[in-house]
C-alpha positions as CSV (number, residue, x, y, z in Angstrom):
1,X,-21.2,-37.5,-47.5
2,X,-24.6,-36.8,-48.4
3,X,-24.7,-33.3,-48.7
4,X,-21.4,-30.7,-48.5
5,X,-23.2,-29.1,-45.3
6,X,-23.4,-32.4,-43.5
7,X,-20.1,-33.2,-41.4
8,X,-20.6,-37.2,-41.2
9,X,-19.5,-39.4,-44.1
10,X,-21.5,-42.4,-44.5
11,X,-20.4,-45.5,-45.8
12,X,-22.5,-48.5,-47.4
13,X,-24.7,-51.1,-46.5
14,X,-27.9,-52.4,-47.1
15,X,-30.4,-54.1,-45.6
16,X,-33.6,-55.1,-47.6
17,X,-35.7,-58.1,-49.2
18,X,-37.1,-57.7,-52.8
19,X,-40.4,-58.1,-53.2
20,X,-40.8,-58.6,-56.6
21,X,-29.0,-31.2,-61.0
22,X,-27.8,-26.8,-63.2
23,X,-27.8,-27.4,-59.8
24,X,-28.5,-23.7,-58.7
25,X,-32.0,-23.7,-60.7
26,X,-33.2,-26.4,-57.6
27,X,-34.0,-23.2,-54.8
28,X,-35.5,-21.3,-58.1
29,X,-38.1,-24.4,-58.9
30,X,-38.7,-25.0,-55.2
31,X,-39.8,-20.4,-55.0
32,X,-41.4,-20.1,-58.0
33,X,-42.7,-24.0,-59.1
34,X,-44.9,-24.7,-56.4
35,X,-48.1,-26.7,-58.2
36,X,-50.3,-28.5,-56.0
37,X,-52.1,-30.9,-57.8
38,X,-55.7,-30.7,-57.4
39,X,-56.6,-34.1,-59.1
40,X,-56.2,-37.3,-57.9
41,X,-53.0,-39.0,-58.5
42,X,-52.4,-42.8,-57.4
43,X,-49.5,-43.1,-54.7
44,X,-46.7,-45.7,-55.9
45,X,-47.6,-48.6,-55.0
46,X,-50.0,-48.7,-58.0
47,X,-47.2,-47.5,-60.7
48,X,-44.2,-49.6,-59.5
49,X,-43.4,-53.0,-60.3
50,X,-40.6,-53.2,-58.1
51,X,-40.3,-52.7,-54.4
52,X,-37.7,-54.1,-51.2
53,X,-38.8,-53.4,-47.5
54,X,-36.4,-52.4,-45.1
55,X,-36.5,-55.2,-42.5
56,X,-37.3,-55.1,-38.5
57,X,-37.6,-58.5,-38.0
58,X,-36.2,-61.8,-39.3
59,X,-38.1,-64.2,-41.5
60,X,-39.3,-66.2,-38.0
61,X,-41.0,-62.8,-37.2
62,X,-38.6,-62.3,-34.2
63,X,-37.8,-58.3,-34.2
64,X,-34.1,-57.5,-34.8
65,X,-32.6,-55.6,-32.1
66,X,-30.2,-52.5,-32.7
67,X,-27.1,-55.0,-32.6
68,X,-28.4,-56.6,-35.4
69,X,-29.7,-53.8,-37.3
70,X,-25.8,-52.2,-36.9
71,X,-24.4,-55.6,-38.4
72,X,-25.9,-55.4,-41.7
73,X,-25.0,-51.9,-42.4
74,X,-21.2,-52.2,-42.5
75,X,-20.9,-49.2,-39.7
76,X,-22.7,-47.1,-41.8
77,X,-24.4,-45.4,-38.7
78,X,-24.3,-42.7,-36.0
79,X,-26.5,-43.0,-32.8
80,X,-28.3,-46.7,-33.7
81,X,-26.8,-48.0,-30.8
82,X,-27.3,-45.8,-28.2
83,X,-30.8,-44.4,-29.2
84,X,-32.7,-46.7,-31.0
85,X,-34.7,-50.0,-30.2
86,X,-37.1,-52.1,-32.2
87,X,-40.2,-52.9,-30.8
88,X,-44.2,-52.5,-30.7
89,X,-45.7,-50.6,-28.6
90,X,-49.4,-50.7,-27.7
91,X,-50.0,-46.3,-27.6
92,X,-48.4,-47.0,-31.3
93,X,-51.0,-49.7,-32.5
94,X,-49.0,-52.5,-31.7
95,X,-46.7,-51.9,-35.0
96,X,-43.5,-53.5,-35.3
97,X,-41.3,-49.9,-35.4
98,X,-38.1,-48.3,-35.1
99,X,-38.4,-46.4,-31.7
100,X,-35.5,-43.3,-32.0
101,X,-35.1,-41.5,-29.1
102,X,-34.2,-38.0,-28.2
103,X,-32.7,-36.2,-25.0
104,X,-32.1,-32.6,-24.0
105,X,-28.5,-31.2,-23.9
106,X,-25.8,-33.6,-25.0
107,X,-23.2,-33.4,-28.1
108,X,-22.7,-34.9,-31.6
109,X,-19.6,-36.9,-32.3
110,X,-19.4,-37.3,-36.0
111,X,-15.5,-38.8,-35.7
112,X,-16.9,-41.6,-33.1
113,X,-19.9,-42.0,-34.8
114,X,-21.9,-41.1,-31.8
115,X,-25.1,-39.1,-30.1
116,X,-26.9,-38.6,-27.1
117,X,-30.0,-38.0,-29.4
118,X,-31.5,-39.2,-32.5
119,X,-30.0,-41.7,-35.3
120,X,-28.3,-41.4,-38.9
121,X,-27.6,-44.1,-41.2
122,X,-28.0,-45.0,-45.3
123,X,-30.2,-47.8,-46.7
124,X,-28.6,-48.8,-50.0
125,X,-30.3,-51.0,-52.5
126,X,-27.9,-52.0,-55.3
127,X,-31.1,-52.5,-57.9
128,X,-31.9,-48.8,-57.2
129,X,-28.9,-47.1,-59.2
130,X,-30.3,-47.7,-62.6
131,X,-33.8,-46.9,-61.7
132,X,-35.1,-43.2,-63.3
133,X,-37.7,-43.0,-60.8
134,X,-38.0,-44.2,-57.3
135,X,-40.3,-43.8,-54.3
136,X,-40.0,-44.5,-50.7
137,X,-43.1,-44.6,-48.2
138,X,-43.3,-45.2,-44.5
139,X,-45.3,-44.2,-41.5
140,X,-44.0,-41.7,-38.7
141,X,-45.9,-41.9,-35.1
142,X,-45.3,-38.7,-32.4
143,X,-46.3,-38.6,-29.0
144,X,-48.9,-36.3,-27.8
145,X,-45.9,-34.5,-25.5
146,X,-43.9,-34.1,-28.6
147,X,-42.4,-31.0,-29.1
148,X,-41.9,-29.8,-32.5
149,X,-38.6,-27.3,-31.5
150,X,-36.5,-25.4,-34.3
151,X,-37.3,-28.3,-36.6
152,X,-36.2,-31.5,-37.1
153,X,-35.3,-34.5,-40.5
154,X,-37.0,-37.7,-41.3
155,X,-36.2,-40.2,-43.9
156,X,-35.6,-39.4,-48.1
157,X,-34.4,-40.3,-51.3
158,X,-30.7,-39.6,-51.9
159,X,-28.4,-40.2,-54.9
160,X,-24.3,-39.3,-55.7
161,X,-22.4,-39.7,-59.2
162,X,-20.6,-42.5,-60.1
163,X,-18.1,-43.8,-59.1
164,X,-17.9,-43.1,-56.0
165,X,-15.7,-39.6,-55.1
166,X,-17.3,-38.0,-57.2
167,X,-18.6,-34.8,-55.3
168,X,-22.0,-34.2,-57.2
169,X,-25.2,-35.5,-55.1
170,X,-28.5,-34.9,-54.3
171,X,-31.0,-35.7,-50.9
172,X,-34.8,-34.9,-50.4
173,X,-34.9,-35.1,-46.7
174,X,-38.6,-35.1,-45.2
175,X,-38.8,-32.1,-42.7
176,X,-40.9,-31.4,-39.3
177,X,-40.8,-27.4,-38.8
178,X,-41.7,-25.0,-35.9
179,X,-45.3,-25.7,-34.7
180,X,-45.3,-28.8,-36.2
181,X,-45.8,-27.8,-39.8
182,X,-44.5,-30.7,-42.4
183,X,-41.5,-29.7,-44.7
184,X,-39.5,-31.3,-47.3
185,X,-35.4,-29.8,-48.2
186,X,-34.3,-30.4,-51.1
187,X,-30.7,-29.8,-51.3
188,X,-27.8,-30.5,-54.4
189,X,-23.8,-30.4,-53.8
190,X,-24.0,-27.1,-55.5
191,X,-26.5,-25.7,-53.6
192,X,-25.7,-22.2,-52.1
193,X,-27.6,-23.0,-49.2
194,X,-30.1,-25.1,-47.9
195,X,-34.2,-24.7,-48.2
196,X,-36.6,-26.2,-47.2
197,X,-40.4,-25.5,-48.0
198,X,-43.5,-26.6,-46.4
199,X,-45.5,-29.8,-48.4
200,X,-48.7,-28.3,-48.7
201,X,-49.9,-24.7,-49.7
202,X,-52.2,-25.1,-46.2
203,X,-50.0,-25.4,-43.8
204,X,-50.2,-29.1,-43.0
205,X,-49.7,-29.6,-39.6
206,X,-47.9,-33.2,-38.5
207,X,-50.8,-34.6,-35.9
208,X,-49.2,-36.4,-32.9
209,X,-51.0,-39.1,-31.2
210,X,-51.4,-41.1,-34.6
211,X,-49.6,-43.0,-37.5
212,X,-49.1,-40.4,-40.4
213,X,-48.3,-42.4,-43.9
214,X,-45.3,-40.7,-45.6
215,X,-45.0,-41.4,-49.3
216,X,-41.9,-39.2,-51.5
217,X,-41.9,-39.8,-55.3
218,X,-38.7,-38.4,-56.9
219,X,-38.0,-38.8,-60.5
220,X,-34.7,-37.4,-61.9
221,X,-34.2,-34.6,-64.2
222,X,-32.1,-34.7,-67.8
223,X,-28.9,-33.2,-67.7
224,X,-28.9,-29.9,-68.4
225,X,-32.8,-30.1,-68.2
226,X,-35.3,-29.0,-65.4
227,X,-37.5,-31.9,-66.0
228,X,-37.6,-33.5,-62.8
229,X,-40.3,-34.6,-60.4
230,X,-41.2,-34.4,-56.8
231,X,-44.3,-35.4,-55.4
232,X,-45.3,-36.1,-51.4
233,X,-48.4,-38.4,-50.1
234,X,-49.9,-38.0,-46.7
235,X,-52.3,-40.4,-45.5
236,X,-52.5,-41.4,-49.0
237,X,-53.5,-37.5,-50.2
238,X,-50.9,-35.6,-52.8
239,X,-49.8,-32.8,-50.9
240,X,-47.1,-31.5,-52.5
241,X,-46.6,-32.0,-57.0
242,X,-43.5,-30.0,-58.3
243,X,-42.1,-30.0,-61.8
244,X,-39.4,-28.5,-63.6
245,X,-36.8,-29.8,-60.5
246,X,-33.2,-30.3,-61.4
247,X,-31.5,-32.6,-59.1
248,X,-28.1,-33.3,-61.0
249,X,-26.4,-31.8,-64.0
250,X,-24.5,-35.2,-65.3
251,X,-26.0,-38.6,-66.2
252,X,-23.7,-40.4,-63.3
253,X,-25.4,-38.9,-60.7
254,X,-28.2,-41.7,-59.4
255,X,-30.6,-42.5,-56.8
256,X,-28.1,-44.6,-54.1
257,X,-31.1,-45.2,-51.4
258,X,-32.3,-43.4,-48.9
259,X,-30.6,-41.6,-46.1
260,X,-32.4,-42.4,-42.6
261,X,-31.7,-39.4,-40.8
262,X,-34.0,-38.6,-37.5
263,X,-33.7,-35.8,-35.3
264,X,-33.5,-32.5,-34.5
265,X,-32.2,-30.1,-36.8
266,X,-31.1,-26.4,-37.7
267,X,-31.9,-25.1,-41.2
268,X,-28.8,-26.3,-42.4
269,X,-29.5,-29.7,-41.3
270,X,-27.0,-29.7,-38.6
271,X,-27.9,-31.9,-35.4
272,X,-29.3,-30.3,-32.4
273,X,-30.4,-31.1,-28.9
274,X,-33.5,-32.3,-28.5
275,X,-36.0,-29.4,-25.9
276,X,-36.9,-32.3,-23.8
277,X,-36.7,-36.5,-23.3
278,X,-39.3,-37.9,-26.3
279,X,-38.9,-40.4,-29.3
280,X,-40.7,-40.7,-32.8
281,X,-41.5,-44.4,-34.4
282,X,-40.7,-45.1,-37.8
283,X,-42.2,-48.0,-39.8
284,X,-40.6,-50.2,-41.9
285,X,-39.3,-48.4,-45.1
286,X,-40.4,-49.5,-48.4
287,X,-38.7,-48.4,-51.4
288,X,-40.2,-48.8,-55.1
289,X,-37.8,-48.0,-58.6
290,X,-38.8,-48.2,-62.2
């Protein structure tokens, strides 16, 4: 699994096409290592080389459905079946998405794999485990009903040592809070609990009604070294630039991908109901490495 406090173990699979840490220091950086960039810093897309999309539709521009979404990630999913579609929808703009839905009430099944709310799965590029840096950037739409709860995850970087069984790993899982306030959370096999902290020394607040670009630059720390990076785009402004992060303490520990997790959460990222019947749309992922 991604994270000791997580109680689903996710296996791999990938689905893309190429277009072209002392652990315990982490909750230290995140209280007392909060620099927000003032100057202008260009998002990824100008420093990276090398990218791969995440796919919703085959090459004939025919959407995939959630069948054939499920078949290319080796039954490395909870919920994509039962909540998910992939469509456009006109009060979205028309943009090919990833609808997820959420109900009230209900129950998680992590030994079934299944969820009467929300989806879970890993996207796993195999050119992404030698990469130092990586970035991944996609577009989140709300409805105006939405209701922002206790808090809920969204899509980010994750990495584990190799080989695999080893226990050390990393994820940077995009947050929405209470009242709609945008988070990020951090969190390390060693960590002694979760945190999450809000993007932006303003309060940003997620606006529902609209696309909201998403772009989350990590860049990895040297063992034994608090040198690494973390840095969060929205709508194309830096909202969040954080230094001195340490995401693993050994050199096998790499990025894997990035962990597709959407609903609603506790603190300790545990699944919740959702208050009421609603869905969020997620664009196409695109993730960059160097």
């Amino acid at each position: 699994m991604i994270v000791k406090q997580r109680t689903l173990k996710l296996s791999s699979g990938t689905l893309f096409g190429i277009g072209g840490g002392a652990f315990g220091l982490l909750t230290v950086a995140l209280m007392i290592n909060s620099s927000f960039s003032e100057k202008t810093v260009p998002g990824c897309e100008m420093r990276y080389a090398n990218a791969g999309i995440f796919a919703l539709k085959r090459s004939s521009g025919e959407l995939l459905d959630a069948a054939s979404l499920q078949s290319r990630l080796y039954g490395d999913d909870w919920g994509l079946l039962e909540n998910v579609s992939i469509d456009r929808n006109q009060a979205a703009g028309n943009r090919p998405s990833m609808t997820v839905r959420f109900q009230p009430g209900g129950t998680f099944d992590a030994k079934r794999r299944t969820a009467e709310s929300g989806v879970g799965f890993t996207w796993r590029p195999r050119q992404l485990n030698e990469a130092r840096s990586a970035c991944v950037s996609y577009s989140v739409w709300l409805p105006e009903s939405f209701e922002f709860g206790d808090g809920g995850v969204l899509p980010g970087l994750f990495g584990q040592a190799l080989p695999a069984g080893n226990e050390e790993n990393f994820s940077v899982r995009m947050r929405w809070l209470k009242n709609g306030k945008f988070g990020v959370q951090p969190t390390t096999s060693s960590s002694d609990r979760p945190r999450y902290d809000t993007v932006d020394k303003d309060w940003l607040i997620l606006e529902r009604g609209k696309w909201i670009a998403v772009e989350q630059e990590v860049r990895l720390n040297d063992p034994g070294s608090a040198n690494g990076h973390l840095r969060i785009w929205v709508d194309g402004k830096l909202r969040m630039d954080r230094r001195q992060m340490q995401f693993r303490e050994s050199d096998e520990t790499r990025f894997e991908g990035v962990t597709v997790d959407v609903h609603y959460a506790d603190s300790a990222m545990h699944w919740q109901a959702a208050p009421n019947a609603t869905e969020v749309r997620i664009s196409p992922l695109i993730i960059r490495w160097k």
